[in-house]
N, C-alpha and C positions, 0 to 999 in steps of 0.2 A: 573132299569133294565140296561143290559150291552151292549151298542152297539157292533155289531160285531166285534172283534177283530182288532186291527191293524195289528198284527204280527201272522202267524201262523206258529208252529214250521219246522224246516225241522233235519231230520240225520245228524250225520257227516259224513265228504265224507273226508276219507283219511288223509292229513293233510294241507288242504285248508284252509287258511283265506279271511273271505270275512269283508272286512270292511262298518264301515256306508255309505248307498245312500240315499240321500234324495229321497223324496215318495212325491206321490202329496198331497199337503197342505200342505209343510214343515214339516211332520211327517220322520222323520229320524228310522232306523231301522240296527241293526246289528247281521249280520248271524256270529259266529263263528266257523269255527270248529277243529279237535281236534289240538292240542298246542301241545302234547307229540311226543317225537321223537324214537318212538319203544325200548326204553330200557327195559321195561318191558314187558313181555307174562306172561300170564296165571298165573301158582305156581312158577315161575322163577323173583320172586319180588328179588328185592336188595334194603335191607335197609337202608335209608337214600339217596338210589339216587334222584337227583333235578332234582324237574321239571318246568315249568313257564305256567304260564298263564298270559291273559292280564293285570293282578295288582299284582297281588306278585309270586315269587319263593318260592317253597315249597318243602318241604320231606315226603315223602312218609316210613310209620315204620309199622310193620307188630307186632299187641298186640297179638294177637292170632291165631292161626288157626286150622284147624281139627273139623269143627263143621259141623253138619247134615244140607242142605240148613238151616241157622239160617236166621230167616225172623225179627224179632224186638228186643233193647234195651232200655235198662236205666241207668242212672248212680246212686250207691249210696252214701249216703252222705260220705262216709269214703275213698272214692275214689272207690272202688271196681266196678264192673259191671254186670248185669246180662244180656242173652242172651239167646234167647228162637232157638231151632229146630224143624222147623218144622214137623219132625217125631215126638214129644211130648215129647222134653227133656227141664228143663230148668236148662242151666249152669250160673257157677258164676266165675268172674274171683276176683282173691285175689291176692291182692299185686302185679298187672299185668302178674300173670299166672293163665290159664287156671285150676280148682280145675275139675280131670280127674271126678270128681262124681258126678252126677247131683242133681238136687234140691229136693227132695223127695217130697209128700202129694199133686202129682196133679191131675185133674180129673183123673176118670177113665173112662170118654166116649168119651174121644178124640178121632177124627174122621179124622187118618192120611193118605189121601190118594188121586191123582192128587194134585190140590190148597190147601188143606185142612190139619189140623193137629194144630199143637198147634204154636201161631201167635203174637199178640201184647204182651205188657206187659210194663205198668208203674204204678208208685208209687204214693200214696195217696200224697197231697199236705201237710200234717203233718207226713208223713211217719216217721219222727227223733222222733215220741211220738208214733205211733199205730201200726207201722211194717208196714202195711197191703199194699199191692202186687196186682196188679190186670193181671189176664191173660184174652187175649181175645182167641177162638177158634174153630173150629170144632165139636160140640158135635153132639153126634149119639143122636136118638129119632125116638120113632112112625113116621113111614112115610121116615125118612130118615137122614139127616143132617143139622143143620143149624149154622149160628154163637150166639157163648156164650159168656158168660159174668164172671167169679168167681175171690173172694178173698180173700187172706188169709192172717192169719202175718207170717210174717219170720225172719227164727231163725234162719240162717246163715247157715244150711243144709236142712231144710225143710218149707213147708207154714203148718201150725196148724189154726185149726178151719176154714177150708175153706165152704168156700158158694156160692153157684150158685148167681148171683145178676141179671141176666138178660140170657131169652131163645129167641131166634129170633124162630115165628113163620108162615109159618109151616115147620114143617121139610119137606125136598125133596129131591130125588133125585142127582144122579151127583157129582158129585167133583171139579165143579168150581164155581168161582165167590162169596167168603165168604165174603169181604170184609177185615173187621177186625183193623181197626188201632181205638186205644185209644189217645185221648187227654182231661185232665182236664182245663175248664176255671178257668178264676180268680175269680170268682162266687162258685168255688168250684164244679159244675155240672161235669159231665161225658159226653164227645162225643164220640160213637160209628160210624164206619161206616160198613154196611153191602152191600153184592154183591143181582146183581137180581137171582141170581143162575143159569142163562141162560135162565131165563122165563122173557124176558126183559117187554112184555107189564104187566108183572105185578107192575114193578116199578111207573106205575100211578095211582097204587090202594092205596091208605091211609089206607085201612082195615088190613093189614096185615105188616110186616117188611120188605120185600124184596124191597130192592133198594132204602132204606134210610138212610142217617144218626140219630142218636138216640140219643135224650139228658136225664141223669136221675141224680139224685142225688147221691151221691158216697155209698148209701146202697140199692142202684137199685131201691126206691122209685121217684116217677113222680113229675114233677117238678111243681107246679100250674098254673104259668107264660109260661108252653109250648106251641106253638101255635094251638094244635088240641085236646086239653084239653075240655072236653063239651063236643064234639061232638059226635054221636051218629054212626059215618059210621068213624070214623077214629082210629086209635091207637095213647090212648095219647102222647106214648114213641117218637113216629115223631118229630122231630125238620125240617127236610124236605124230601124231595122225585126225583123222577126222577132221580135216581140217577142208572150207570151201575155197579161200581165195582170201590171202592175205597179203594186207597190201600195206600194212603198216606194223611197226614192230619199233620197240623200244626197250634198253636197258634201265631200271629203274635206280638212280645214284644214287650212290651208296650201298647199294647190293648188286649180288649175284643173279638177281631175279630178272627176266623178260619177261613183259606184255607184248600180247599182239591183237590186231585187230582184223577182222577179214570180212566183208560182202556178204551178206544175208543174200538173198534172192528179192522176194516183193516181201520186205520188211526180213528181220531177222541179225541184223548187222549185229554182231557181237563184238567183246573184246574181253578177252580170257588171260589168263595167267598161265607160263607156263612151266610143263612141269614133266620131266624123264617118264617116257613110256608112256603119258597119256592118251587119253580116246576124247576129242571132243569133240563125238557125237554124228558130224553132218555124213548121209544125209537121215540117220538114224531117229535123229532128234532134231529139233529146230522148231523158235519164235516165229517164223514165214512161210509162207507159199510161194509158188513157181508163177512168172510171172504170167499174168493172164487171170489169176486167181487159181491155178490146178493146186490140186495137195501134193505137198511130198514126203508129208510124213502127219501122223496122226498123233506124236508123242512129240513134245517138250522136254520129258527126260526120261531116261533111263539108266538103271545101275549100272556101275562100271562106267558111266561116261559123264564129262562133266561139264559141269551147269555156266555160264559165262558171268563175270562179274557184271555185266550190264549188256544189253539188247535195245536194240533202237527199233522202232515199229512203229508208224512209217520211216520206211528204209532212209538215214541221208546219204548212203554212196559212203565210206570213212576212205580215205587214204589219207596217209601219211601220220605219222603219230611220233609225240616227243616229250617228255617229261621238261619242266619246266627247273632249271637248276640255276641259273644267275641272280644277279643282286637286284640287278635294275628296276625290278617288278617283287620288289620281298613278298606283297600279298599272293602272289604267283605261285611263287617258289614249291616245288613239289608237286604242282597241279600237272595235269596231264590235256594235253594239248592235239586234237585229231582234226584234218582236213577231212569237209565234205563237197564231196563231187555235186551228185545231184540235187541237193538243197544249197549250194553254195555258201556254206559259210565256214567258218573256224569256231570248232567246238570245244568249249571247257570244261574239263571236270575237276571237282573239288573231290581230295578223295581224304578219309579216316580209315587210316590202313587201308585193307583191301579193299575198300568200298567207297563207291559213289556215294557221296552225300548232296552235291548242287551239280548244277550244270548250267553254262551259259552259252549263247548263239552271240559270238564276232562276228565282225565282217561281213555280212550278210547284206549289204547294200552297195557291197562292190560290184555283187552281182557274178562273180568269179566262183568258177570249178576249184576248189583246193584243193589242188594236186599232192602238198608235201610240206610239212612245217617244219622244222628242227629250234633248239635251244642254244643263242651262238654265244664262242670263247667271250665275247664282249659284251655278252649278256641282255642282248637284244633278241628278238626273235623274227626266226624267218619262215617266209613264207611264198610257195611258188605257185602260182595260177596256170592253168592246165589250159592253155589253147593253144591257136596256130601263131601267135600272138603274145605269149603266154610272158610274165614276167614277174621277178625277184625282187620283193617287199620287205620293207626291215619295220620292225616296231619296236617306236623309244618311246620311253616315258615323257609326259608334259613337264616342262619346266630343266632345271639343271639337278 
């Protein structure tokens, strides 16, 4: 289990740098915040302008834009990309434009509406032999909404032979909190993560899906080796629980290990490690209050439940999350990489093992909602802005 944090996050403030201070016990800690010097607003991007951060000068290139809040990507082997909107379109980009038509043969119970609508999306780990595409989503049902699972092959305009692989039960009410981000281990499983739907003390129930992460085999069959496999009061699909609303999730390279990150309430944003059969906590335990200032919990931690490698307070909104693994940024390499909603920017962690040691505020004078970043085959990095508007940004390094 995770002693309490050393660091917990704070916003950017303007464009302040606060360098390392030592902490008592010789624990060292570094507040960044944002680097950029306002060249950028909002849709007033200029391509290729440079910008620096504490390790490398980078450019800023604008691949696409004009997408519906687009909330997840992937890249495919041919270079190409796909990219989902949340209103329930899923676009493709060829030969790095935009293909104005969207992807044909997707559910039809998409359920696009507040948080909800059509969300994740990655590729089978053989994808270059089976096509097949997986969407995560919003689907309507008895009772109301919940997150799904389907997938199909694709044929370069459309997914053929689509199948449901997984329904998060039960359906309810509301229009927040779905979770929704897909990542394959190296095991070949499927991690799902789901929201509590706003019914937070449900997240401590094991009987049902709300406010868990979900592990299943890539044709939505249960894995044997899952930790609540047997048992008679839990859902085998559970890989673990306690969970509020995660909305970003990451395999760490070179291992078998996932992070995820999930929505604090008014402050509380975590991002935790995870781990077979876990309890992390919510609404048991939690760094935040409900917004308005109510309580929702009087404890920070308790036994049996575990503590997050880092907490941000004041809240930045985290979606999207991606481990940093190409060349083009060696100072990079390994860091961990989280989009912020409500603070607008792209946040860095520098980690020593399991642990934060720095942190830095990107981006943060685009002014832009960071919907979702990833680490691309080409070793650039991307990043997708959350609006009606919303558009796909590549960052290279200055120079050759």
């Amino acid at each position: 289990m995770f002693k309490r944090p050393d660091i917990q996050g704070t916003g950017g403030h303007g464009g302040v740098r606060r360098r390392m201070k030592p902490l008592a016990g010789g624990v060292s800690v570094l507040f960044v915040s944002a680097l950029l010097m306002g060249f950028f607003h909002g849709s007033n991007i200029k391509d290729g302008q440079v910008e620096k951060s504490d390790q490398h000068a980078f450019r800023i290139f604008t691949v696409a834009k004009g997408f519906d809040h687009p909330w997840g990507m992937t890249f495919l082997p041919n270079g190409d990309m796909l990219v989902t909107e949340r209103s329930g379109q899923l676009r493709v980009i060829r030969g790095g434009k935009l293909d104005p038509e969207p992807i044909k043969g997707l559910p039809r119970n998409i359920y696009a509406a507040g948080q909800g609508g059509l969300l994740d999306v990655a590729l089978h780990p053989d994808f270059e032999n089976n096509k097949l595409v997986y969407l995560s989503y919003s689907g309507r049902g008895d009772g109301g909404a919940n997150t799904e699972v389907a997938r199909g092959s694709f044929t370069g305009d459309s997914l053929e032979n689509l199948e449901v692989i997984f329904r998060s039960a039960p359906k309810t009410r509301g229009t927040g909190h779905f979770g929704s981000r897909l990542v394959f281990a190296p095991d070949g499983t499927l991690y799902i993560t789901t929201g509590d739907r706003r019914q937070m003390k449900e997240s401590q129930n094991v009987d049902n899906h709300i406010g868990t992460v979900l592990r299943l085999r890539d044709d939505g069959s249960i894995p044997p080796d899952n930790p609540f496999v047997g048992r008679n009061d839990a859902r085998p699909e559970i890989f673990s629980y306690g969970h509020r609303n995660g909305q970003g999730m990451a395999l760490r390279p070179g291992t078998d290990v996932i992070w995820m990150h999930e929505h604090g309430a008014q402050g509380g944003d975590e991002v935790n490690i995870l781990r077979a059969g876990a309890n992390y906590g919510w609404p048991e335990i939690t760094y935040g209050v409900d917004y308005g200032g109510g309580k929702i919990s009087d404890r920070t931690s308790a036994p049996g439940m575990e503590q997050p490698v880092i907490y941000w307070d004041p809240s930045i909104a985290p979606s999207g999350m991606a481990f940093y693994d190409g060349d083009r940024f060696p100072e990079w390499r390994g860091d961990l990489f989280v989009g912020a909603l409500k603070l607008t920017h792209l946040r860095r962690l520098e980690l020593d093992g399991d642990k934060v040691v720095a942190q830095e505020v990107l981006l943060e004078d685009l002014d832009e909602r960071i919907r979702d970043v990833r680490s691309g085959p080409d070793g650039y990095l991307y990043v997708l802005t959350d609006s009606s508007n919303g558009s796909l940004l590549r960052l290279e390094p200055e120079g050759p």
